[in-house]
MITI-841818 format. One line per 4 residues: number of its first residue (from 1); their letters; for each residue z, x, y of C-alpha. Coordinates in pm, 1 decimal. Layout:
N
NUM) A) Z/X/Y  ...
//
This chain:
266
1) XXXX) 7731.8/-16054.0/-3940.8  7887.7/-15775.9/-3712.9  7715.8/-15457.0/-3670.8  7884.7/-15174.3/-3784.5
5) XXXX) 7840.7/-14797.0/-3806.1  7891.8/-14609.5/-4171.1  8222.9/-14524.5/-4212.7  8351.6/-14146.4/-4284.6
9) XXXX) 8667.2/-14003.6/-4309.6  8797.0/-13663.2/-4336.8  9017.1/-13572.8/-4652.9  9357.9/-13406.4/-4596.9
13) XXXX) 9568.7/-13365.8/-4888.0  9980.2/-13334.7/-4755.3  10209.1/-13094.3/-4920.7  10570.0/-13188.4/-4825.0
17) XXXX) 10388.8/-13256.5/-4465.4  10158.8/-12960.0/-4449.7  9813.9/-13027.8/-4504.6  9493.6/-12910.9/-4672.9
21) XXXX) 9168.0/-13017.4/-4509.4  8835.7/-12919.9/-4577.7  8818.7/-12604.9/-4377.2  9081.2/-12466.9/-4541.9
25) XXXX) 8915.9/-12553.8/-4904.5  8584.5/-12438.8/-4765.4  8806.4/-12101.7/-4728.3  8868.2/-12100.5/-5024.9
29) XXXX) 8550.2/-12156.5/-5173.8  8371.1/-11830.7/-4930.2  8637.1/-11624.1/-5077.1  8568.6/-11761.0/-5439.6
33) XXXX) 8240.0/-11640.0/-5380.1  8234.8/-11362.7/-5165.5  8538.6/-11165.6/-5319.7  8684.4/-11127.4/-4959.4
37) XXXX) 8831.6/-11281.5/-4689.3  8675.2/-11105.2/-4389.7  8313.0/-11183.3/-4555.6  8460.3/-11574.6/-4620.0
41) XXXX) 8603.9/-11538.5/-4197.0  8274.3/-11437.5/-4077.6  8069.2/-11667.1/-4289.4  8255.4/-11952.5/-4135.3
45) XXXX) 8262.0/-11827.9/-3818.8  8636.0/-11785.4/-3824.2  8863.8/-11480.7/-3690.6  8990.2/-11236.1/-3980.5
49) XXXX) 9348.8/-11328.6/-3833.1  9242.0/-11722.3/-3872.6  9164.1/-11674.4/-4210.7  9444.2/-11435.7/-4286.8
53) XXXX) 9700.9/-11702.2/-4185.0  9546.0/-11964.7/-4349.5  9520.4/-11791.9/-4715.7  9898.7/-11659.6/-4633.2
57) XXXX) 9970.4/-12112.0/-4542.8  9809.7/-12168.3/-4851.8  10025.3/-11946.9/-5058.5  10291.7/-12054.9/-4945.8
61) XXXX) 10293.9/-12424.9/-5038.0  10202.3/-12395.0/-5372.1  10410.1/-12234.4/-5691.3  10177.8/-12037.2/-5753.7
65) XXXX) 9924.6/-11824.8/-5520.1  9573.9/-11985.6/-5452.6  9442.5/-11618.9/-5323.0  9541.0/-11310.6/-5470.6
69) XXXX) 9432.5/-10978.6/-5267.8  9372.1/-10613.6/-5389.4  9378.0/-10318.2/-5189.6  9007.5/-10140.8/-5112.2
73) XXXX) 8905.2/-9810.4/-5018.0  8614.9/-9766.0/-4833.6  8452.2/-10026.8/-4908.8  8780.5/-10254.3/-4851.9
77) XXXX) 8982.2/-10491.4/-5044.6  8900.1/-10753.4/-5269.4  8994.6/-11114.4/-5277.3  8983.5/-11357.0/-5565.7
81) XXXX) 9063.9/-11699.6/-5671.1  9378.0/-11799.0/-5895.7  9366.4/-12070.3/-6191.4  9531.4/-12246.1/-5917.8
85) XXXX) 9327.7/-12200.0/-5638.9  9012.2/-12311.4/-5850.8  9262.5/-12603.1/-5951.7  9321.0/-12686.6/-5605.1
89) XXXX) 8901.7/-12705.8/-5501.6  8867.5/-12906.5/-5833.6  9109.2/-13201.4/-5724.7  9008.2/-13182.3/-5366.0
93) XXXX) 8630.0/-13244.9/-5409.6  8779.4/-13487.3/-5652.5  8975.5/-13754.5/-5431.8  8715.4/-13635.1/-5234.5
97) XXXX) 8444.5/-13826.8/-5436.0  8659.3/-14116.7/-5482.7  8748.0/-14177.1/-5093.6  8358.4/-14176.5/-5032.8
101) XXXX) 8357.8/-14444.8/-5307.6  8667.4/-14640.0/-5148.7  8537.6/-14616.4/-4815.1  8151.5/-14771.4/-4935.7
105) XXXX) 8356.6/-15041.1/-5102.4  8555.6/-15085.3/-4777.6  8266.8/-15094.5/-4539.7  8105.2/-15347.2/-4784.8
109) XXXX) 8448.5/-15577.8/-4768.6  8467.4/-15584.2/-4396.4  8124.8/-15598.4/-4306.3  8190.6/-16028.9/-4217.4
113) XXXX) 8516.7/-15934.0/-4059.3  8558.0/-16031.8/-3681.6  8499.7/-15660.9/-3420.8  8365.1/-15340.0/-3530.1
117) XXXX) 8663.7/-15136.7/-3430.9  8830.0/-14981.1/-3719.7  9022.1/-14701.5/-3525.8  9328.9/-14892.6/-3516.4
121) XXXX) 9280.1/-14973.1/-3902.1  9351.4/-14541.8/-3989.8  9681.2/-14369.8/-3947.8  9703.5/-13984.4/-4014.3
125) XXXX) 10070.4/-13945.6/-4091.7  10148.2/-13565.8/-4072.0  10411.9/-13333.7/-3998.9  10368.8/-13081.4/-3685.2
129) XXXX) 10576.0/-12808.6/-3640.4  10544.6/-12502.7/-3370.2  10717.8/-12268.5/-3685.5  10508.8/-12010.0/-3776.2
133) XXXX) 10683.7/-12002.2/-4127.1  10624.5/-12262.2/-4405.5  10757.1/-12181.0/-4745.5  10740.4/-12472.1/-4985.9
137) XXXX) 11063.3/-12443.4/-5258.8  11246.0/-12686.5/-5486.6  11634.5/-12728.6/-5402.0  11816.7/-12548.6/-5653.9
141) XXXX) 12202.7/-12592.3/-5479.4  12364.1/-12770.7/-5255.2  12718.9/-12678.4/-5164.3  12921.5/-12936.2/-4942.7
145) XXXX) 13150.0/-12787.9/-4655.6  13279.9/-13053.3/-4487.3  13059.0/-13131.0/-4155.9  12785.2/-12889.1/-4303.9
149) XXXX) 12635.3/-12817.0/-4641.2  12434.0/-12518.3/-4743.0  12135.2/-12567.4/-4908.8  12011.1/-12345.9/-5157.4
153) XXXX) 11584.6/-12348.0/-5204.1  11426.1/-12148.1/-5426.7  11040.6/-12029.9/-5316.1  10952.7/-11848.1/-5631.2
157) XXXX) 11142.8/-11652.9/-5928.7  11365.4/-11408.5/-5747.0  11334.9/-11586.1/-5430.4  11545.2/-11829.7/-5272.8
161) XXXX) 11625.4/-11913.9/-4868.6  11937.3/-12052.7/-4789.9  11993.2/-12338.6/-4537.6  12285.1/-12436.7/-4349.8
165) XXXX) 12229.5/-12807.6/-4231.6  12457.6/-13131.4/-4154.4  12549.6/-13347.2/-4456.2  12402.1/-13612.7/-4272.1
169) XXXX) 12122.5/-13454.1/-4286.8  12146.1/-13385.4/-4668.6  12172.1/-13784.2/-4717.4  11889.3/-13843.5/-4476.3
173) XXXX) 11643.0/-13594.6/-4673.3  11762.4/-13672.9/-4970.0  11845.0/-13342.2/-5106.0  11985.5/-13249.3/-5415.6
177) XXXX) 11879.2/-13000.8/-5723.2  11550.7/-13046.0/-5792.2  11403.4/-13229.0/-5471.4  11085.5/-13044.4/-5353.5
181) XXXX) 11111.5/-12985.4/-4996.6  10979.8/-12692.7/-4694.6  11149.2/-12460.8/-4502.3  11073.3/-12417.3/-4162.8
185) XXXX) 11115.4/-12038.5/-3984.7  11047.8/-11973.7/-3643.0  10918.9/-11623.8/-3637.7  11121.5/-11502.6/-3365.9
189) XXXX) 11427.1/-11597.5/-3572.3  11302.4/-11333.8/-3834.5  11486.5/-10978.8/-3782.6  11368.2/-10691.3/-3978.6
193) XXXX) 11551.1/-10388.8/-4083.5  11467.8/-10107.6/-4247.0  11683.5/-9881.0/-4529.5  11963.9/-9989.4/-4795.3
197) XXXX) 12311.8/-10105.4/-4788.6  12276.8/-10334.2/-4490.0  12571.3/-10502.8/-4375.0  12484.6/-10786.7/-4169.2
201) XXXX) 12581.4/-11188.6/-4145.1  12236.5/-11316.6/-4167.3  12249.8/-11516.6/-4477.5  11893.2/-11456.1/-4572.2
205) XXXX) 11836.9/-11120.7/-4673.2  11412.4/-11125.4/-4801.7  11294.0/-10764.0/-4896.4  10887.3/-10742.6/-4846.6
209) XXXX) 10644.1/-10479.7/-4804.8  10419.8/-10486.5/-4459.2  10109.9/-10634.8/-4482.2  9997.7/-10667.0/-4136.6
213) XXXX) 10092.1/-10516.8/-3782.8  9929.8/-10677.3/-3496.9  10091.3/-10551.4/-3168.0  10024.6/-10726.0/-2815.1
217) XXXX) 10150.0/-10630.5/-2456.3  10497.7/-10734.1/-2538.2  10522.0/-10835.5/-2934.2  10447.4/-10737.3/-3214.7
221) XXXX) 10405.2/-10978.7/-3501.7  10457.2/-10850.3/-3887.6  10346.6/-11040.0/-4177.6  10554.2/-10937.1/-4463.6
225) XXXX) 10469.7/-10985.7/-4833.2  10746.6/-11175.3/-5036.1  10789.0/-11206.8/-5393.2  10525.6/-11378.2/-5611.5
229) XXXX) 10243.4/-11408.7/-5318.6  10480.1/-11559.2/-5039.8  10449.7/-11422.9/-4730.3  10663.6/-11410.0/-4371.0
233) XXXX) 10566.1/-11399.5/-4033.8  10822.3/-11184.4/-3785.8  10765.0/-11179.9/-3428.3  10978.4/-10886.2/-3224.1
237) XXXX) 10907.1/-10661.1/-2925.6  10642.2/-10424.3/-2951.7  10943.6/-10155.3/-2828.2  11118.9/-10270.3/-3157.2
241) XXXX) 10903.0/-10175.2/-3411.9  10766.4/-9871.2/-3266.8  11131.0/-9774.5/-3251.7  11169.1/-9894.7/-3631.0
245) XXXX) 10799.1/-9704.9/-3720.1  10687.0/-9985.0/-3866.5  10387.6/-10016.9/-4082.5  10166.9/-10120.9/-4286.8
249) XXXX) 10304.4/-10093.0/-4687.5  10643.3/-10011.0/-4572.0  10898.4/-10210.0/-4725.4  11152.3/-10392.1/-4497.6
253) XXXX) 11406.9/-10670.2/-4513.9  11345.7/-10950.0/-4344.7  11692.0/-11064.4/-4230.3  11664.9/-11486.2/-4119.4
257) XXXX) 12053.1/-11675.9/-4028.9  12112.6/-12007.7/-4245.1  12137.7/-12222.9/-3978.5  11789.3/-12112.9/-3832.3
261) XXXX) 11639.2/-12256.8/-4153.5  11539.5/-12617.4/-4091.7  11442.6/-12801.8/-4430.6  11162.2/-13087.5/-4436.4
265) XX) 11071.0/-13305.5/-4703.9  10781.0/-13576.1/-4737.1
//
């Protein structure tokens, strides 16, 4: 009988390609208890930042928040746990339980078989993507123009990003009305603009309110909060929003072009 070594795997659960791993539900879980995400960052070791973005990720692939924050005074804000985000741990630690049960009956059922190498037996099949932006939607419209077709994806009630892609890319992914899928936004395709009556080409016009500034030698990066939890990431120069004043619980409009949009699906 070959010798082998106990089996483990590490559980991701895919959302139209983005995942949710363990850290990110052991997040979840420090904040469930702690009431805040910089005590849940620094109990896992983890920057604020890190855990920032990963709460804001985790928002924004589900239809409803997981995290919902409330500004603090001295003491500082507050974070808590949705319905959903207790929903989410639940079914996690659930598959959870049954993959350590699959993988004991696996061991078990290859135990006589020929080599110990299983590597080659596990694929992770995931989508990467270098955009900073992630917003899970459902396709609401999809308007045909010929060589292109705009897509119409709606992120939450009152909030929809429009896509301009090829038709052959329609067929491909399969869109239509209904069809869950994720658009992907580069940050530094995000422009933001401050007052009313904008007139401007970008198809995308998202108002938000500032959440976080965080300014380096050259850029400046501004998360914005959307409607219903969402969130959006802008990167600009540094020179830029000083000029614009920018800060934190000022409202803006994020201002993104169609065809910068790219749409995945699973």
């Amino acid at each position: 009988m070959a010798a082998f070594n106990v089996l483990t795997a590490a559980l991701s659960l895919r959302r139209d390609g983005a995942r949710v791993g363990a850290e990110r539900i052991a997040l979840l879980e420090a904040i469930g208890s702690m009431g805040s995400i910089s005590k849940a960052a620094t109990q896992l070791d983890l920057s604020y930042k890190g855990a920032w973005d990963a709460v804001q990720a985790l928002n924004n692939l589900f239809e409803a928040p997981l995290v919902r924050t409330q500004a603090g005074g001295k003491a500082g804000g507050v974070a808590f746990l949705t319905p959903r985000g207790r929903a989410v741990i639940a079914a996690f630690h659930r598959v959870e339980a049954e993959l350590g049960a699959a993988l004991s009956r696996l061991e078990a059922g290859l135990a006589d078989a020929p080599g110990d190498d299983l590597g080659g037996l596990f694929w992770s099949l995931g989508m990467k993507t270098s955009a900073r932006n992630a917003l899970r939607g459902v396709v609401s419209v999809v308007t045909d123009g010929g060589v292109s077709s705009e897509v119409h994806l709606k992120i939450a009630e009152g909030l929809e990003i429009v896509a301009v892609i090829t038709r052959q890319s329609v067929a491909d992914l399969g869109l239509a009305p209904g069809k869950a899928a994720i658009a992907l936004i580069k940050s530094s395709f995000v422009t933001l603009a401050v007052g009313e009556g904008l007139r401007t080409s970008a198809r995308n016009q998202l108002a938000g309110i500032i959440l976080v500034r965080e300014d380096g030698a050259v850029n400046s990066e501004i998360t914005l909060r959307l409607a219903d939890g969402k969130s959006l990431t802008a990167t600009i120069t540094k020179d830029s929003a000083q000029a614009l004043d920018l800060k934190v619980g000022d409202p803006v409009t994020a201002l993104v072009k169609a065809p910068h949009v790219i749409l995945a699906v699973e």
